[in-house]
N, C-alpha and C positions, 0 to 999 in steps of 0.2 A: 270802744271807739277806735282804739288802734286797729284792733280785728278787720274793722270795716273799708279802716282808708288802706291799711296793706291791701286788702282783696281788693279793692276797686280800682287800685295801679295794677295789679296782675289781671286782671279781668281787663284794663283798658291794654296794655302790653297784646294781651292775646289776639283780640279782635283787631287790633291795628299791624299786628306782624305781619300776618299775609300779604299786604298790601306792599310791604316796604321788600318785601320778597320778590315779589310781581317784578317791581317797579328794579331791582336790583339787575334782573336778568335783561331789562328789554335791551335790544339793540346788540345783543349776543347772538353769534350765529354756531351754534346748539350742532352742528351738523356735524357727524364724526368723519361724511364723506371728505370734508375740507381740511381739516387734521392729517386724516389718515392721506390725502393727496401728498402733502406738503413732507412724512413721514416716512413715505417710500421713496420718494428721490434724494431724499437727503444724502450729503457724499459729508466722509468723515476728511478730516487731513491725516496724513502719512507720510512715515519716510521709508523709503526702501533700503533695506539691511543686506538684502541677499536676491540676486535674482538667478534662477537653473531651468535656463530653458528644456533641457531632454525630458524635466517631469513635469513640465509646467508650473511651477512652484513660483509663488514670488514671498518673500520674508518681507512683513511689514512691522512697523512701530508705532500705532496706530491710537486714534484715540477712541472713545466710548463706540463701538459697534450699538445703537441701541434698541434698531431692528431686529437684533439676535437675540439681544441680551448682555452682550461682550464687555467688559468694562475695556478700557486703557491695557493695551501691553505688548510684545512684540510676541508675532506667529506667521505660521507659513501659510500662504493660499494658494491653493486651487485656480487655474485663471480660468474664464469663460472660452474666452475666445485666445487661441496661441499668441497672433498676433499683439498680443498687450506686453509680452514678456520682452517681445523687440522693443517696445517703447521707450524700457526705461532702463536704468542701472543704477549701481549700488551710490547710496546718499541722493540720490532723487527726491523732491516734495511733491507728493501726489495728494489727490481726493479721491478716497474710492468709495465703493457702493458695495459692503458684500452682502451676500444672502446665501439663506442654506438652500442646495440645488441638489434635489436628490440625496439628504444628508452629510452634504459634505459643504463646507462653508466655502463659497468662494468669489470672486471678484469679478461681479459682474458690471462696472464699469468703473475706468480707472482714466481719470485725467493728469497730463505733467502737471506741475506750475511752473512758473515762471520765476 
């Protein structure tokens, strides 16, 4: 008799799972295009440690790159454009944006704060 009511709670489990499955996802939007939007513009916070205009270098202190991979820590970039190195100077709070450009990581958009 046990035999029968264990199986007939796993036998009811089973056939009613799908449902609560179903029913878990709706109203989820499944779409990786909306993720991955939201993913690429993402700007990190920073501080600026070092800035050397003649290589275009800016030193930041940065937090999780996670577009790269990069965790938390301070390194040097690469700027996109020269113009960004005018921007800012040393102890600066910025938000930047880097990506690998041609293998070499670097700051492809960099706003002050306030």
């Amino acid at each position: 008799m046990k035999k029968l009511i264990v199986a007939s709670i796993v036998l009811a489990a089973f056939v009613t799972a799908p449902a609560f499955a179903g029913d878990d996802m709706a109203g989820m939007n499944m779409s990786k295009s909306a993720s991955k939007a939201s993913s690429t513009s993402a700007l990190t916070d920073a501080e600026v440690k070092k800035v050397d205009p003649a290589s275009g270098m800016v030193t930041l202190k940065h937090g999780a790159l996670e577009n790269v991979g990069m965790p938390p820590m301070t390194m040097a970039f690469k700027v996109k454009d020269a113009a960004m190195v005018k921007q800012v100077r040393e102890g600066d709070k910025v938000k930047v944006r880097v990506e690998n450009v041609n293998g070499t990581l670097t700051i492809v958009k960099l706003e002050k704060q306030s």
